[in-house]
C-alpha positions as CSV (number, residue, x, y, z in Angstrom):
1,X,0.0,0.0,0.0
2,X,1.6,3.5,-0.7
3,X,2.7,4.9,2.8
4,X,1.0,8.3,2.2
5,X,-2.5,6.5,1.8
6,X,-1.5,4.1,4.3
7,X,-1.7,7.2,7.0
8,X,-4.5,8.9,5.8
9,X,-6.7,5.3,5.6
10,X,-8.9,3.7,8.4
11,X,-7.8,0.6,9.7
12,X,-10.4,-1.3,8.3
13,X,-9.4,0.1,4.5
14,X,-5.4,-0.2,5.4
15,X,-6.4,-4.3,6.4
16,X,-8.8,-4.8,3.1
17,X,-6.2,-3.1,1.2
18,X,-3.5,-6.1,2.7
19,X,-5.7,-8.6,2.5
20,X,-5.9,-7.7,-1.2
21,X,-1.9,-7.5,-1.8
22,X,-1.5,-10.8,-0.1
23,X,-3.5,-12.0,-2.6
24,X,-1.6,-10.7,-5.2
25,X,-4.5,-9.1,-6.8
26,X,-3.4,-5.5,-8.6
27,X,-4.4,-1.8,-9.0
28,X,-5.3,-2.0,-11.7
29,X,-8.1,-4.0,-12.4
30,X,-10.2,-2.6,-14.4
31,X,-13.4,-4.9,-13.8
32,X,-14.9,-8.6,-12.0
33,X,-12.6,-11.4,-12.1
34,X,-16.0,-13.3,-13.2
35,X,-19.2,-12.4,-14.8
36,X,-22.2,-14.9,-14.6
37,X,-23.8,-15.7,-18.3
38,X,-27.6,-14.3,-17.9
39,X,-29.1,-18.2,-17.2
40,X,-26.9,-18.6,-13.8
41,X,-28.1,-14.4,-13.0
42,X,-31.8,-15.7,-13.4
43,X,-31.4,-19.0,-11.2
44,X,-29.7,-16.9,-8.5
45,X,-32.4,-14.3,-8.9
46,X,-35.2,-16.7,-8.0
47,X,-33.3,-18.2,-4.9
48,X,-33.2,-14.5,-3.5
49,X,-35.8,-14.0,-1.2
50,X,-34.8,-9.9,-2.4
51,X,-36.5,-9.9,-5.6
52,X,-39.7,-8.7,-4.5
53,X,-38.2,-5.6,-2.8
54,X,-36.0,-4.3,-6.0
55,X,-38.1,-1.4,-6.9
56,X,-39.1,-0.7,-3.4
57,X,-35.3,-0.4,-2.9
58,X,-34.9,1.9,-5.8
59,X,-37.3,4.4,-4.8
60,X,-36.5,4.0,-1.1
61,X,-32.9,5.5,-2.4
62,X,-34.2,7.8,-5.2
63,X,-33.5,6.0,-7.5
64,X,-35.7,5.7,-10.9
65,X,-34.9,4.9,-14.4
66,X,-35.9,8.3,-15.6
67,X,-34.2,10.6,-13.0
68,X,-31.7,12.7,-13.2
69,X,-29.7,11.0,-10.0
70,X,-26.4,10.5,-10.8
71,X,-26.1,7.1,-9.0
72,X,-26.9,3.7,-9.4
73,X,-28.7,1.1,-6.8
74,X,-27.7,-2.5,-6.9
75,X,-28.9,-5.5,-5.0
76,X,-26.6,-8.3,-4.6
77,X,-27.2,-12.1,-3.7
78,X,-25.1,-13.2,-0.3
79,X,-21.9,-13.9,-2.2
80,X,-21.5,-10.2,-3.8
81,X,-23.1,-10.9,-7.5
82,X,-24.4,-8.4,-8.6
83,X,-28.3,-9.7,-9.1
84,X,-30.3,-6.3,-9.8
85,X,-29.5,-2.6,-10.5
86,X,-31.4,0.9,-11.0
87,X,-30.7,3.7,-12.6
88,X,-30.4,6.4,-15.0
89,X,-28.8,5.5,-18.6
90,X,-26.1,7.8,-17.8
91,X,-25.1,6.5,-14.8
92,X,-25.8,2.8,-15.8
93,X,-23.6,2.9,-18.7
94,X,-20.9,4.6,-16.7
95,X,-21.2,1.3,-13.9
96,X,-21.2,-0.9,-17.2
97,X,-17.9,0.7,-18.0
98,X,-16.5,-0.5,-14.4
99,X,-17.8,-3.9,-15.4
100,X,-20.3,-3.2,-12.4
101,X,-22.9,-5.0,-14.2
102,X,-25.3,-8.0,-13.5
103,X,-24.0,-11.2,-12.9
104,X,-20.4,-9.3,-11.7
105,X,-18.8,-10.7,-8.8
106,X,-18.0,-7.9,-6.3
107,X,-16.6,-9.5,-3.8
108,X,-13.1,-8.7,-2.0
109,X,-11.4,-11.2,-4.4
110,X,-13.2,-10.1,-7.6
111,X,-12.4,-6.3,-7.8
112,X,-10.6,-5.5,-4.6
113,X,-11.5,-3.1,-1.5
114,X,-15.0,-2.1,-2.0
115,X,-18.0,-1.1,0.1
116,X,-20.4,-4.4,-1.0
117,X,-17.3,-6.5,0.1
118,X,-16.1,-4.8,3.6
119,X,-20.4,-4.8,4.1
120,X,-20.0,-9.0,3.6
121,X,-17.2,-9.1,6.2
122,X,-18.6,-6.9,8.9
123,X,-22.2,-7.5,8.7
124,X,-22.8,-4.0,8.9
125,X,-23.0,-0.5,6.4
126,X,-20.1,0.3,5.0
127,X,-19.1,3.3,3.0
128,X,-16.2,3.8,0.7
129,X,-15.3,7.2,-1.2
130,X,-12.7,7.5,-4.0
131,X,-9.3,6.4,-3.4
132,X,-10.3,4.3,-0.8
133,X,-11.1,1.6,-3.2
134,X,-8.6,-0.8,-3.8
135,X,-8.8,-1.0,-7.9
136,X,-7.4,2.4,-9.5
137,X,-10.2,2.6,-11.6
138,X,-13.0,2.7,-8.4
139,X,-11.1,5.9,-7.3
140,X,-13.3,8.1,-9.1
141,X,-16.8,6.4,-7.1
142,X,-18.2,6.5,-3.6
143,X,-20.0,3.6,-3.0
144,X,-22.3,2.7,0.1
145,X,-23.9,-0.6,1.2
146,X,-25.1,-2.5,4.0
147,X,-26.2,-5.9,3.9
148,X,-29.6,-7.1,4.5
149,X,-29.9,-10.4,6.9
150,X,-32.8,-13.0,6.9
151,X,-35.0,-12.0,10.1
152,X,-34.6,-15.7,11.6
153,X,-31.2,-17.0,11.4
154,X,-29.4,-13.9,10.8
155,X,-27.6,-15.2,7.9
156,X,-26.6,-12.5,5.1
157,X,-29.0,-12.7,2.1
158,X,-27.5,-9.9,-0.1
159,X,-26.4,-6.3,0.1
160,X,-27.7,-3.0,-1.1
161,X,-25.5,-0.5,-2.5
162,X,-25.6,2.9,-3.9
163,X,-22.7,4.1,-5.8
164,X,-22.4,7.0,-7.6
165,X,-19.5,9.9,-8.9
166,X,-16.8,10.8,-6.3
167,X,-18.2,13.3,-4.0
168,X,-21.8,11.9,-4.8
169,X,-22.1,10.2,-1.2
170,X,-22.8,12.9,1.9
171,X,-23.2,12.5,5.6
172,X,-27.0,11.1,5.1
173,X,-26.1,8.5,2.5
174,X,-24.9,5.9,5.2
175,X,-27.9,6.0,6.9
176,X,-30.4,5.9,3.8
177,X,-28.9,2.3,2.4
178,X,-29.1,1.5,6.6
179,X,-32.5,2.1,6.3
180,X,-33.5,0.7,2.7
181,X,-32.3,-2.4,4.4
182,X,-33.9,-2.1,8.0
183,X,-37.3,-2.0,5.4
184,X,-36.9,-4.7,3.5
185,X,-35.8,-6.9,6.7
186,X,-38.7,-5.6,8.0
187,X,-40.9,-7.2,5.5
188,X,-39.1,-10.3,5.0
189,X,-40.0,-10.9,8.9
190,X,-44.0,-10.3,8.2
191,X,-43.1,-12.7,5.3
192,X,-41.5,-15.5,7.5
193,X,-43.6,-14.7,10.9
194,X,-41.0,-15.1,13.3
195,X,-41.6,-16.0,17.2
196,X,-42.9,-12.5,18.3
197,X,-41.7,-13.1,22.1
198,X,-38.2,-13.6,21.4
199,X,-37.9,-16.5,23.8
200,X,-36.9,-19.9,23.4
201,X,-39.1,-23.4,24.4
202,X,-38.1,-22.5,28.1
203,X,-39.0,-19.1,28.7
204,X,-34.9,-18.0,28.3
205,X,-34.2,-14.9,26.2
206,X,-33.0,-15.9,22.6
207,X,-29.1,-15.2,21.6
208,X,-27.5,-14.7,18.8
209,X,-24.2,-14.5,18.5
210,X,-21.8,-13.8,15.5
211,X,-18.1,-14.9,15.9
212,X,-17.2,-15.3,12.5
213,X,-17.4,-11.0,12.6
214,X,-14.7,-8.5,13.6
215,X,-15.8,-7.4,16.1
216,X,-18.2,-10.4,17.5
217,X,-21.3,-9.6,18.2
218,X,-24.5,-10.2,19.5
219,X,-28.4,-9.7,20.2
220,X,-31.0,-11.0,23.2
221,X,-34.4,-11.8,22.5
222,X,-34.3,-10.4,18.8
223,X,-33.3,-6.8,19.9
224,X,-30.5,-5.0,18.6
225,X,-26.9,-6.0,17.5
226,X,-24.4,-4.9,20.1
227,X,-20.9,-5.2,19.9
228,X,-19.5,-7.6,22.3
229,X,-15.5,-7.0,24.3
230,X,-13.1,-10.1,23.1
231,X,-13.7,-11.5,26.5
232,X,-17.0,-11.6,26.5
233,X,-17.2,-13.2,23.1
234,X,-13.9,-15.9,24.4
235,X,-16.5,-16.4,27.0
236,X,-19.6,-16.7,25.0
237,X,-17.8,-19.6,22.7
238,X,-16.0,-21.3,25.2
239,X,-19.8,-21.8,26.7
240,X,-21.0,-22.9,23.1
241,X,-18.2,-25.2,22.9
242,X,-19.4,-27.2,26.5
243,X,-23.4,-27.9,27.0
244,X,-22.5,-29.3,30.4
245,X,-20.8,-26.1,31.1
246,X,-17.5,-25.0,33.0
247,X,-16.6,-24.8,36.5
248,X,-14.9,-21.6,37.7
249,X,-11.7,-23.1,37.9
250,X,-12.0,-24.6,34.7
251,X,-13.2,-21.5,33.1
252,X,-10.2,-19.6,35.1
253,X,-7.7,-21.8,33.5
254,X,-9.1,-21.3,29.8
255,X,-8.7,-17.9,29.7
256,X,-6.0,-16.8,31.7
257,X,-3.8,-20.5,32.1
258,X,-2.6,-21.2,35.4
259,X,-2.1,-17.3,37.0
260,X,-6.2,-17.4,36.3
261,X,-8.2,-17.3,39.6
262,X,-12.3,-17.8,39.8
263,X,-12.4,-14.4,41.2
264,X,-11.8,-12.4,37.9
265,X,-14.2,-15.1,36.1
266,X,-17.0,-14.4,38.7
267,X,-16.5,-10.5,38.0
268,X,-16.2,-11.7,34.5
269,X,-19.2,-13.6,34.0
270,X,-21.1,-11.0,35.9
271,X,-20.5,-8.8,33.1
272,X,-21.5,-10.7,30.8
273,X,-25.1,-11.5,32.1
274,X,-25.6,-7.7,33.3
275,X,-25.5,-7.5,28.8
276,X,-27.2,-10.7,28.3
277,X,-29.3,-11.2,31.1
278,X,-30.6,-15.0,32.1
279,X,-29.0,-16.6,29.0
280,X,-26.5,-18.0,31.3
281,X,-26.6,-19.5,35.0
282,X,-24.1,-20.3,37.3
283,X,-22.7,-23.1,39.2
284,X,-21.5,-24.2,36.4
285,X,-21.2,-21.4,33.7
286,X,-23.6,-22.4,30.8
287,X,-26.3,-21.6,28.6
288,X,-29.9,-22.0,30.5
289,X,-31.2,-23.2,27.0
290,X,-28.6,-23.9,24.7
291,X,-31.8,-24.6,22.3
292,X,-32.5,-20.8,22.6
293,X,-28.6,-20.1,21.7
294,X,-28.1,-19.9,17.6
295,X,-24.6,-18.7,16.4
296,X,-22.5,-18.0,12.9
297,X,-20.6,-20.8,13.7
298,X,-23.2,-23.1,14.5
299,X,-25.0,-22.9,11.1
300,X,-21.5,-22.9,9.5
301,X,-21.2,-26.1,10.5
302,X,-25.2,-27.1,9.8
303,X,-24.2,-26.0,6.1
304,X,-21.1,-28.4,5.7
305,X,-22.8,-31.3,7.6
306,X,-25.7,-30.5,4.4
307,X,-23.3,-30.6,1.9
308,X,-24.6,-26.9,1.2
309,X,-21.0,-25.6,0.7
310,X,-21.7,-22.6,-1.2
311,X,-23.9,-21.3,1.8
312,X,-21.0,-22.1,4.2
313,X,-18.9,-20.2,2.0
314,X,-21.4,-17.3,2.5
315,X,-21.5,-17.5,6.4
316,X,-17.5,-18.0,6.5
317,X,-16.1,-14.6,5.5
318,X,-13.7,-14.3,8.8
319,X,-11.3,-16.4,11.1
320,X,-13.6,-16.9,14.4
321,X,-12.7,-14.4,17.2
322,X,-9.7,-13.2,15.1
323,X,-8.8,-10.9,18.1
324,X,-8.3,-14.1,20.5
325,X,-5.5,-16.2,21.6
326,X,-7.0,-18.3,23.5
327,X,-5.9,-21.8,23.2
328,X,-8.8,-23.3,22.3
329,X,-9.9,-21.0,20.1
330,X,-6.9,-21.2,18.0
331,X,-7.7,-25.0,17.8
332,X,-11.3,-24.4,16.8
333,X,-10.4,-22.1,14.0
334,X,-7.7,-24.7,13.1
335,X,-10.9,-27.6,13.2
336,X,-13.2,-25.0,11.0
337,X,-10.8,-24.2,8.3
338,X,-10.2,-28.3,7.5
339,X,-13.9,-29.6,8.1
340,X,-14.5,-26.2,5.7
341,X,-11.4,-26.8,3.0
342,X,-12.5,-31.1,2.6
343,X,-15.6,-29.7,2.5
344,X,-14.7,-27.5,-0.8
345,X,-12.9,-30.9,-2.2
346,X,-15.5,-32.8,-1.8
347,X,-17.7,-30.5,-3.8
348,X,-15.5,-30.9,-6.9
349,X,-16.8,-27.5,-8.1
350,X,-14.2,-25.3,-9.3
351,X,-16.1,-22.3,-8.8
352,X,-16.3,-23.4,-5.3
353,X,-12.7,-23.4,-5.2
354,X,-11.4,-20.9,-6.5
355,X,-13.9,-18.8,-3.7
356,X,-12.4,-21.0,-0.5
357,X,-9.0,-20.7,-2.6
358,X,-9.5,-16.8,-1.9
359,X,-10.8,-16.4,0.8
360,X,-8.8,-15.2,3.9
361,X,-9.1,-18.6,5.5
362,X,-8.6,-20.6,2.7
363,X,-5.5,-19.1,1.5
364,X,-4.0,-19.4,5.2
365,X,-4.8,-23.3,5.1
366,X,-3.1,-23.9,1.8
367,X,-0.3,-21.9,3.0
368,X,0.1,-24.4,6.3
């Protein structure tokens, strides 16, 4: 990365931009690695639960075919293709000319630092304005996206983004695409009629927890996302990992080895449930209903034990708890990037691959 830029950038660009070098990928692209033929855009279009909500979208971002606005709306499906866009001619032929077109792959490792891809990895809106775009030929865009998440399990269905002419994005922008997506969730949870009391079979507060996000997160009884301190999310796996649960001592020992004393987990763990509430008890640390407990990781792993790789792919777009040390979480990314990598092989699909191949994880584990 050029050291002036390298100043100037937030750490989340400065890391993208890395991730993208390690890869060897260059500057100057000038469009998607891949481009799906119009049959494979319409099957992918019709396993989007988003399709309904394109237009909505559109308008929700003024955006109409007619209009003067100078940008461009785009839908993706929960890999980064490119399913839908709106939008002027102008500005539509000037997206065509970036290859930012339907059926384009805009992930990390099909064009480079962009805001659809940094939206993937964080689970949250991202914006990105001119030369904070990895590929030379983005520097002259500011593009804005947050990703839209199915109302039960949380997992990412697709992103929207609005992308426009360098200086085209202003203060509001982030939180219009925020909202276009809050709407459409909004609907798809009418569609699916969720439990309305947020509560599992035994009366416990639901939790969801993401781990395979920096940072980790998490939300009680359907509420909002919070962010959650690295030791309250070491804690919150180490609980996942252990139905039986964990005594103080052995809980003391996990996360601080032997100088670890059940005092600092007590004040620990209190922590914790003054967030989270009655999700765990004590005497021994677990979950009250593990049933009521859904995680990232957990339907990673219900994905590769279906065979449904490409959805595992979707889930998997960071190392688990990348902030941690902990022992045993080192081992349990270790365990997730094999059962994930024979997983790919077993597929035999290049395309599959090539995305595992690229990935952050996957291009670790072929390097060990």
């Amino acid at each position: 990365m050029d050291s002036c830029r390298s100043k100037r950038a937030p750490e989340r660009v400065r890391s993208a931009w890395e991730r993208c070098a390690a890869r060897g990928l260059s500057r100057d692209l000038d469009g998607p690695r891949e481009v799906l033929p119009d049959h494979e855009v319409e099957h992918q279009r019709a396993l989007s639960p988003l399709g309904a909500h394109v237009d909505l979208v559109a308008d929700l971002l003024g955006v109409v075919r007619d209009a003067t606005e100078a940008r461009v709306a785009v839908l993706t499906g929960p890999d980064g293709t490119v399913l839908w866009r709106r939008g002027g001619r102008s500005p539509l032929g000037r997206a065509d000319g970036l290859g930012f077109v339907e059926g384009a792959g805009w992930d990390e490792h099909g064009v480079g630092t962009n805001a659809i891809a940094q939206a993937l990895r964080s689970g949250g809106a991202e914006e990105l304005r001119g030369t904070e775009h990895f590929a030379l030929s983005h520097s002259a865009w500011d593009c804005t996206s947050a990703p839209v998440h199915h109302p039960g399990s949380g997992e990412v269905l697709g992103v929207i983004d609005l992308s426009g002419p360098r200086g085209t994005a202003t203060p509001d922008t982030r939180g219009l695409v925020r909202s276009a997506a809050r709407v459409v969730e909004t609907l798809l949870a009418v569609q699916t009629s969720p439990r309305s009391d947020g509560a599992g079979a035994t009366g416990t507060p639901s939790l969801e927890v993401r781990l395979l996000a920096e940072p980790a997160m998490a939300r009680v009884g359907g509420g909002d996302w919070f962010v959650l301190p690295t030791r309250s999310a070491e804690i919150l796996a180490l609980l996942s990992l252990r139905e039986r649960g964990w005594s103080a001592e052995e809980m003391a020992y996990e996360l601080y080895g032997e100088h670890g004393t059940p005092g600092t987990v007590r004040t620990e763990i209190h922590r914790v449930r003054r967030r989270l509430g009655a999700v765990i008890t004590t005497g021994p640390y677990r979950f009250a209903d593990p049933a009521a407990v859904t995680s990232d990781v957990l339907r990673l792993r219900t994905a590769l034990e279906q065979g449904e790789v490409a959805r595992a792919l979707n889930i998997y777009r960071q190392p688990l708890l990348r902030s941690s040390d902990l022992l045993t979480i080192e081992e349990w990314r270790s365990e997730l990037d094999q059962e994930t990598a024979e997983a790919v092989r077993r597929s035999g699909d290049s395309r599959i691959q090539a995305r595992w191949s690229h990935t952050e994880m996957g291009h670790a584990y072929q390097r060990g």
